[in-house]
Every structure is written in structure tokens, then in C-alpha cells.
C-alpha positions in Angstrom: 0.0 0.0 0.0 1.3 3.3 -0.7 1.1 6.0 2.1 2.6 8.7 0.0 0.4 11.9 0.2 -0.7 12.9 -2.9 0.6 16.5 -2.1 4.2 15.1 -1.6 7.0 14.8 -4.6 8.3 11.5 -5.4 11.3 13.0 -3.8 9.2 12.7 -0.3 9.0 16.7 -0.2 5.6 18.3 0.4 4.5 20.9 -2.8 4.9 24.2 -2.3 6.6 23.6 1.3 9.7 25.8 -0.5 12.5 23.2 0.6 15.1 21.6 -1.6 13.8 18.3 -2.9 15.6 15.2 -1.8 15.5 11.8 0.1 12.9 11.5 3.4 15.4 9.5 5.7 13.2 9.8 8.3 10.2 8.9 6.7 11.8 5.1 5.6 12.1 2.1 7.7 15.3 1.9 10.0 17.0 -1.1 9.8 18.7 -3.5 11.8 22.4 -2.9 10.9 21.4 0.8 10.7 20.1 0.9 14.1 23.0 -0.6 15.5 25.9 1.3 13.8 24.1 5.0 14.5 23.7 3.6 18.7 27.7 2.3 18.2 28.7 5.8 17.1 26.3 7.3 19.5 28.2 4.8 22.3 32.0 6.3 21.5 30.6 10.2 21.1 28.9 10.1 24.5 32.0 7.5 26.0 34.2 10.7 24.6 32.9 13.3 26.7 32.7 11.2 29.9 36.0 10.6 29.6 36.4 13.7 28.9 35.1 15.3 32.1 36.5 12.3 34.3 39.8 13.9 33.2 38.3 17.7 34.1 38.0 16.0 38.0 41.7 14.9 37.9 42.8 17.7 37.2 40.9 19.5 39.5 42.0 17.5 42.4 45.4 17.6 41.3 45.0 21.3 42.3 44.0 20.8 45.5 46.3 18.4 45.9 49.7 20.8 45.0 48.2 23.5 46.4 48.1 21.5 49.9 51.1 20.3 50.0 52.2 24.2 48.7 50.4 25.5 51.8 51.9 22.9 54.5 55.4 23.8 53.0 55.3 27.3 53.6 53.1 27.3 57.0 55.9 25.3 58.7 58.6 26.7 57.1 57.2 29.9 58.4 56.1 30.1 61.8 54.9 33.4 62.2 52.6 33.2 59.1 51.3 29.5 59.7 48.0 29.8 60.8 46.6 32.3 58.4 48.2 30.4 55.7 46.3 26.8 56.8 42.7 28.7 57.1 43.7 30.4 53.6 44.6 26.8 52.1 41.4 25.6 53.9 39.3 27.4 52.0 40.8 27.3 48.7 40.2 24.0 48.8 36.4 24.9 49.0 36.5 26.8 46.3 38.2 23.6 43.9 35.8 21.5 45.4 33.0 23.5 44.5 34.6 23.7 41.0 35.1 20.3 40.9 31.3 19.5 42.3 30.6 21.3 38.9 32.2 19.6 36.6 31.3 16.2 38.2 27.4 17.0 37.6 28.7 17.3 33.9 30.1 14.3 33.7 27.2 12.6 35.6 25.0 14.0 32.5 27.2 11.7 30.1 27.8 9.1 32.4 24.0 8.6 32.6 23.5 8.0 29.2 26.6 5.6 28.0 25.6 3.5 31.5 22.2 3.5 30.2 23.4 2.4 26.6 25.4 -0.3 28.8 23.0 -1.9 30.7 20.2 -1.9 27.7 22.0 -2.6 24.4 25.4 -3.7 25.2 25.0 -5.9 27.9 21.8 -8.2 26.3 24.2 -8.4 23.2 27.1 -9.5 24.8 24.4 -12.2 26.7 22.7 -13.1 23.6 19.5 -12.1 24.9 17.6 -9.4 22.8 15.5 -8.3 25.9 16.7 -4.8 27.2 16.8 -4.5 31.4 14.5 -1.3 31.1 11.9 -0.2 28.8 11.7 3.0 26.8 15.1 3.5 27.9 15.9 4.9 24.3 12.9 7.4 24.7 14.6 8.6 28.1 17.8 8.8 26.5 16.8 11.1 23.3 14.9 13.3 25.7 17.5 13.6 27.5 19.3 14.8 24.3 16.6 17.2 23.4 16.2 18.8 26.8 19.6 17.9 28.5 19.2 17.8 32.7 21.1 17.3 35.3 20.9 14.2 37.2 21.9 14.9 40.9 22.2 18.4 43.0 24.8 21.0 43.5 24.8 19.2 47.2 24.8 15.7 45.9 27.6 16.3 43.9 29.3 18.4 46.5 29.5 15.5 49.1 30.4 12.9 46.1 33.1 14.6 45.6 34.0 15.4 49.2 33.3 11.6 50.0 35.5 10.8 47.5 39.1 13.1 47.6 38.5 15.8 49.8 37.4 14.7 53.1 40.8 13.9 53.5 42.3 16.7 52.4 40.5 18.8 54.9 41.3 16.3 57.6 44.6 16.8 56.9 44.7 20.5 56.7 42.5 20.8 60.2 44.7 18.2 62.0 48.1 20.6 60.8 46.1 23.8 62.1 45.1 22.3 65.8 48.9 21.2 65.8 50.0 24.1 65.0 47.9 26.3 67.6 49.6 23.5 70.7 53.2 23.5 69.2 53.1 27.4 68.6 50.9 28.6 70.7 51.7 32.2 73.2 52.1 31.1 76.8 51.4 35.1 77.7 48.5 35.8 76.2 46.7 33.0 77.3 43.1 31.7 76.5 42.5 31.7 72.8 44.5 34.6 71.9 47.3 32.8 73.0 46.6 29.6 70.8 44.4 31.2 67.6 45.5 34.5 67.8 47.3 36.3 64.7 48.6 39.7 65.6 45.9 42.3 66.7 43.1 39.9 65.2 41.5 37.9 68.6 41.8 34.3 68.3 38.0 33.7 68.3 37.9 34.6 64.9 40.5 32.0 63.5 38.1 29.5 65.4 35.0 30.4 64.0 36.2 30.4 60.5 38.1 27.0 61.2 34.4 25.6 62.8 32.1 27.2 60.0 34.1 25.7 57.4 34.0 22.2 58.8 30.5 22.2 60.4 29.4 23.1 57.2 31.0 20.4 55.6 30.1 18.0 58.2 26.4 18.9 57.9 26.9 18.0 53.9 28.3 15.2 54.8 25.0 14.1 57.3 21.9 15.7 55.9 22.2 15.7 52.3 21.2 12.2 50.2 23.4 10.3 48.7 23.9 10.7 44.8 22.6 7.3 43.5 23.5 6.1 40.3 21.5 7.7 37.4 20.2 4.3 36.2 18.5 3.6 39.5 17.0 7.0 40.2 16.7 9.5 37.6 15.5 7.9 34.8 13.0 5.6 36.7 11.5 8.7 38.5 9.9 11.5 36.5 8.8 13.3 39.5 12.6 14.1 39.2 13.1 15.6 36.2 17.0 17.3 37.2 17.6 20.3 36.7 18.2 22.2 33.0 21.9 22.3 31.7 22.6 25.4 31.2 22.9 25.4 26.9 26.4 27.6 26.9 27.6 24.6 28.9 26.8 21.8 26.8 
């Protein structure tokens, strides 16, 4: 039977519609060897840019990690600066983390769909069963390419990545500063001025910015959920859609 409309050219353009005749791909049958070579190109593009992001959090850590072992140098090789150089290492490494907690929801957004390409079309190959684990997982994937989300929170992907590299880092740095404030600490003064003191500045402050820093942290640690993987929450929840990605991002 032909389905042509009558007011189409053989060229499957519609009359008068003012575009360039020439083939309808869409409009003709998909086959098998077609299907699977576009998703096998689809599988390296997206495999690309995860990778390519998982390389974005190395590097950022690798920051954090120089710039640590920079600021542990110089405190101890200078005394009289030590303190305010650990509470000014402390929270640089904040600042890479919440860099890093950036890129990681990036990389979550192509992780997501290669794990989903995994689990539905590479893995029933590789077991010669046709079945997929999920279905209309290819509808949730090409929505996802339409209208790219984000799969976890700012928060989530905050304590991932604290969880992960960082919580040891700080650990480290807070451990050096309470070390400090014993070994070096002002006999004269007394109280906290004599341990957290720096110059005219009373050593209350050093303390609060010390215990903000890491109760904060702490609390992310505690209150905020855990950043499951894509497969098991996202796409089987639309009452959680994610949260847009930005388009100057993509």
C-alpha cells in the first residue's frame, strides 16, 4: 500500500513547502544494521565526553592536591605566618571543590547516558538475549538529548566529591592547624588569643572560621542524600526531572 500523500513529490518533499527536494530519511524504515551502527557511534561520542570530564576531575584535584602540600610547606617553614596560611589553604580548597562538584554533575549528565546504553544494548548483546533490562530506555535517553538535565544536585555532587578526595584533604589541613595552635601557641596571652591569635586579630575569629568551614562540611556530609547512580534514580523517577543544563555549557 502506498502512504505517499498525494501532495508530496516522489522526492518525499511536500508541494509548495519551499525546501530543496531530496530523500525522506526519516520517513523510511530503520534497519537493523542501521540501528545498531548509528547507537555504536552514538556509544563512542557520548564514551568521549565522559571521559572527557572524568579527566576535568583529575585535574581539579590535582589542584587541590599541589596546592596543599604548597600551603603545609610554607606554613611550617614559616612560623609566624602558619596559621593564616592553613585557614587560607582551607578554604581554597572549598573553592576547587565546588569547581570540581561542577564539573562532576557534567560528567554525571554523560555518564548517565553511556551506563544507560550499557546496561540496555550492550550488555543483552554481549548475553545473547535481545531483551533490554528497562523499557523505553531509548525514549529517556533522546529526551535527555533534546532537553539535557542534570541528574543529581549541587549538594549531591558536592559530598560525592568530598566523600570521595577531599574529606581527606581537609582532615589533613585541620589536624596541621590544631597542631599548630599546641606547638606554637603564646604562653602570655593566654586563652584563645594565645593559641588562635594572629597579631591584633583575637583568636576567636580563627576558630569560627576554622568551625564554620567544617561544620558546614560536616552537615553535607549528614543531611544531604546520597547521589545514586543515574540508572537507579533519575531515569526511573519522572517526579525528578534534574535540573536544566545550562545550553552555553553543553
Amino acid at each position: 500500500m502506498n502512504d505517499r500523500n498525494p501532495s508530496e513529490t516522489p522526492g518525499g518533499e511536500a508541494a509548495g513547502s519551499g525546501r530543496r527536494p531530496g530523500p525522506d530519511y526519516e520517513s523510511g524504515p530503520l534497519t537493523r544494521a542501521e540501528y545498531i551502527a548509528a547507537l555504536a557511534h552514538f556509544y563512542r561520542g557520548e564514551m568521549s565526553r565522559a571521559q572527557s570530564w572524568r579527566q576535568r576531575l583529575d585535574t581539579t584535584t590535582n589542584w587541590a592536591i599541589i596546592s596543599t602540600l604548597g600551603v603545609l610547606t610554607f606554613s611550617f617553614n614559616n612560623p609566624d605566618y602558619s596559621q593564616e596560611t592553613l585557614i587560607a589553604g582551607m578554604y581554597a580548597n572549598l573553592v576547587f571543590l565546588l569547581l570540581e562538584a561542577r564539573r562532576f554533575r557534567f560528567f554525571d549528565v554523560w555518564r548517565a547516558r553511556v551506563r544507560m546504553i550499557e546496561e540496555n544494548f550492550i550488555g543483552p548483546i554481549l548475553r545473547r538475549d535481545p531483551a533490554s533490562s528497562q523499557e523505553r530506555w531509548g525514549e529517556h535517553v533522546a529526551d535527555d538529548l533534546l532537553h539535557p538535565k542534570f541528574k543529581i544536585t549541587m549538594l549531591q555532587a558536592l559530598k560525592a566529591r568530598l566523600m570521595r578526595n577531599y574529606v581527606y584533604v581537609f582532615a589533613f589541613l585541620l589536624l596541621a592547624w590544631i597542631g599548630r595552635s599546641f606547638v606554637l601557641r603564646e604562653p602570655a596571652k593566654g586563652g584563645l588569643d594565645g593559641m588562635f591569635g594572629i597579631g591584633a586579630i583575637p583568636g576567636w575569629l580563627p576558630v569560627v572560621l576554622v568551625a564554620a568551614l567544617n561544620a558546614g562540611l560536616l552537615a553535607l556530609i549528614l543531611f544531604t542524600p546520597r547521589a545514586r547512580p543515574p540508572e537507579e534514580s533519575y531515569w526511573l523517577d519522572p517526579r525528578h526531572e534534574g535540573q536544566d543544563v545550562p545550553s552555553l555549557d553543553v
